[in-house]
C-alpha positions as CSV (number, residue, x, y, z in Angstrom):
1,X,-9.2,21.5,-13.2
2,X,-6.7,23.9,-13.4
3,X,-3.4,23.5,-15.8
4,X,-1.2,23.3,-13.4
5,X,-3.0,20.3,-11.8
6,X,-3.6,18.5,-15.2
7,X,0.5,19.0,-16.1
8,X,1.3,17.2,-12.7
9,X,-1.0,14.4,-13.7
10,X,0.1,14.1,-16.8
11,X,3.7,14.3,-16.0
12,X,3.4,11.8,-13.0
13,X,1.1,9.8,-15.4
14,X,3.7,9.2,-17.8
15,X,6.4,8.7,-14.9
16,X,4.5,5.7,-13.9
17,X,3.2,4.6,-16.9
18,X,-0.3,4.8,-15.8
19,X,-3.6,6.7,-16.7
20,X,-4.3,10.5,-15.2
21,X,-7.6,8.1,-14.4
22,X,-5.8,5.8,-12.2
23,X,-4.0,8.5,-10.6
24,X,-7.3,10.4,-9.9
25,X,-8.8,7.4,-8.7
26,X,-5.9,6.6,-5.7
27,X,-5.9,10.6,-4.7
28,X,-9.7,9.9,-4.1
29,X,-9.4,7.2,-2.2
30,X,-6.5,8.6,-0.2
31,X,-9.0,11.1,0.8
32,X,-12.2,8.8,1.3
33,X,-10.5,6.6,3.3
34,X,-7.5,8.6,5.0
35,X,-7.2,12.4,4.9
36,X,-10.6,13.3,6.0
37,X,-10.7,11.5,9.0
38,X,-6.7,12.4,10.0
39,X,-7.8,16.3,8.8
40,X,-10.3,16.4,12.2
41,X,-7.3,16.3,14.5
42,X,-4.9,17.8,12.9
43,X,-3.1,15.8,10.0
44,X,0.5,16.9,9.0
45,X,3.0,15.2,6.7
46,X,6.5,14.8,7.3
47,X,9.0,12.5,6.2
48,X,10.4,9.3,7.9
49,X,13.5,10.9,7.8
50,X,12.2,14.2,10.2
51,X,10.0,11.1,12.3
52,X,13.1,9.0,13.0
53,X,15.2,12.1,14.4
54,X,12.3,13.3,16.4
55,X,12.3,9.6,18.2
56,X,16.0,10.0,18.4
57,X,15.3,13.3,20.5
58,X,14.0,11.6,23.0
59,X,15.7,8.6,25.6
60,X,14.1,5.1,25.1
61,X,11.5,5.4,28.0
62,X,10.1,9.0,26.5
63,X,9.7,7.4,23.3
64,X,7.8,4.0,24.8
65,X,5.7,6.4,26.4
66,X,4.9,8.6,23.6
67,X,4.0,5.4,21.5
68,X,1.3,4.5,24.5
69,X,-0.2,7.4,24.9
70,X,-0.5,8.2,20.9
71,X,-1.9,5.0,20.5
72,X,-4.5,4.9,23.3
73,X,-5.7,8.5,21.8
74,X,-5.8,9.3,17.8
75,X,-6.5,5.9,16.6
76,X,-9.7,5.9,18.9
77,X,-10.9,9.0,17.5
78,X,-10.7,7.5,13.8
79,X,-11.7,4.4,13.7
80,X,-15.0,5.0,15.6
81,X,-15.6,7.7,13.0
82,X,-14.6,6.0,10.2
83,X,-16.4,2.6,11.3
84,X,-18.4,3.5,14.2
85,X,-17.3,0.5,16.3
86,X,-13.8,-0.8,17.9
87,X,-13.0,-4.1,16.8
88,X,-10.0,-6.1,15.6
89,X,-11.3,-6.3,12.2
90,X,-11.5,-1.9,12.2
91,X,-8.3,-1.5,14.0
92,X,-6.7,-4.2,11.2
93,X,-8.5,-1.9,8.6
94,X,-7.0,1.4,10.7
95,X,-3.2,-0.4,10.2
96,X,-3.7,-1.0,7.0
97,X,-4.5,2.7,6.3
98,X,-2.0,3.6,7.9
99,X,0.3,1.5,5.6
100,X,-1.5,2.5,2.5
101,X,-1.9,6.2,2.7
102,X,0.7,7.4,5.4
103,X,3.3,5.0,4.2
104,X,4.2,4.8,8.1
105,X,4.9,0.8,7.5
106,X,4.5,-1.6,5.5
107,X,1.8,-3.9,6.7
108,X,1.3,-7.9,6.4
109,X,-1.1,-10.5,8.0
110,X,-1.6,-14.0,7.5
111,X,-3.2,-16.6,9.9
112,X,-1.6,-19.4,11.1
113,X,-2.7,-22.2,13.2
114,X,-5.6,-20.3,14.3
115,X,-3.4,-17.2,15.2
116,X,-3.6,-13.7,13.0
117,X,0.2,-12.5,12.4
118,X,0.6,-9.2,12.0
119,X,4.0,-7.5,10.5
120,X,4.7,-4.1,10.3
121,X,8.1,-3.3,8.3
122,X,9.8,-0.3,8.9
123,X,12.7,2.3,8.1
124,X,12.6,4.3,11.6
125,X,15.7,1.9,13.5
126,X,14.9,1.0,16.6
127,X,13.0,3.7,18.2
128,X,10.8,3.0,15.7
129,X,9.9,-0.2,17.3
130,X,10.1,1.0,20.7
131,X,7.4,3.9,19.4
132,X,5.2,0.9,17.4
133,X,5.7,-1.5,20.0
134,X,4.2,0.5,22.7
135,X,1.5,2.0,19.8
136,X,0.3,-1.5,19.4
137,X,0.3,-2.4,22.9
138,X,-2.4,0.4,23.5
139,X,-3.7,0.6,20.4
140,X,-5.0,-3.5,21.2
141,X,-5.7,-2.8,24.7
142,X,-8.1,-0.6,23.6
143,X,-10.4,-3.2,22.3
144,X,-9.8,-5.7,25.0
145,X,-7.0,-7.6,23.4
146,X,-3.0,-8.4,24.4
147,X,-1.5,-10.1,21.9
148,X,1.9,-11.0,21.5
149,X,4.5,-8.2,20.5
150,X,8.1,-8.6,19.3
151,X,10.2,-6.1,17.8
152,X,13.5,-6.3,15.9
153,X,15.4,-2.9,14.9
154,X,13.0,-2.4,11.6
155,X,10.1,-4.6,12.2
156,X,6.9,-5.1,14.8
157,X,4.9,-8.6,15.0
158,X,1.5,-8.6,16.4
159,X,0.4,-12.5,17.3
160,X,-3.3,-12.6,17.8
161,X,-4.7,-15.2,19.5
162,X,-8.2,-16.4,18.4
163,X,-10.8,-14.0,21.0
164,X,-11.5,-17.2,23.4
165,X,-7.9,-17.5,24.5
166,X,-7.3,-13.6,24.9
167,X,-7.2,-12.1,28.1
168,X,-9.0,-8.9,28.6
169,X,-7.0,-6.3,29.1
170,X,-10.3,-3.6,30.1
């Protein structure tokens, strides 16, 4: 490992009073679980700040469409790599990375009364939802599911019905 690496270890180590092994371990996962999969189509990093003024670039309509076509595409792609199936549970598990490793959202679920809740927190205003909304939408359709989506200005909740009482959206 070279110096330079093992300083910034150390340094962020002590920042958040936690072991270079720790550290190591997370960049790992990031890795295993994220980066190599995002790296086949092209992964860049930018900051919420640059996302948030390119949705503000566009009107409301260019943005809900960007949302649907992005999620109809990428997340495809990945989760049959990583998983090798399209499923509610691997898309969940997609969202999650997405939360995780991206820090796009911050992701919840809980079930209740039979119904899987799904919250995605948010700093992007409300283009952000317009963009996640319409992400969702397709992202869902593409395993045969249309759950209920709302949206407030820095949030997006997915209701899930239990698979009997979904209609089929393919």
């Amino acid at each position: 490992m070279s110096e330079r690496a093992l300083k910034a270890l150390e340094d962020e180590a002590k920042r958040q009073n936690m072991s270079i092994s720790t550290i190591l371990n997370q960049q790992l996962l990031a890795y295993a679980d994220f980066e190599r999969f995002f790296r086949r189509l092209g992964l860049i990093k930018i900051s919420s700040a640059t996302f948030q003024r390119l949705l503000q670039a566009g009107s409301e309509k260019e943005v809900a469409r960007a949302g649907m076509e992005a999620g109809a595409d990428t997340p495809r792609s990945i989760v049959l790599a990583k998983h090798g199936a399209l499923t509610l549970d691997t898309v969940l598990d997609y969202l999650e990375m997405l939360s995780e490793y991206a820090g796009q959202f911050e992701f919840g679920e809980a079930d209740t009364d039979g119904k899987r809740i799904i919250t995605l927190l948010h700093r992007l205003g409300p283009l952000g939802s317009v963009f996640y909304v319409n992400y969702m939408r397709a992202l869902f359709e593409g395993v045969g599911l249309s759950p209920k989506i709302s949206s407030s200005e820095h949030s997006v909740t997915i209701e899930v019905l239990p698979q009997r009482e979904q209609t089929a959206t393919v």
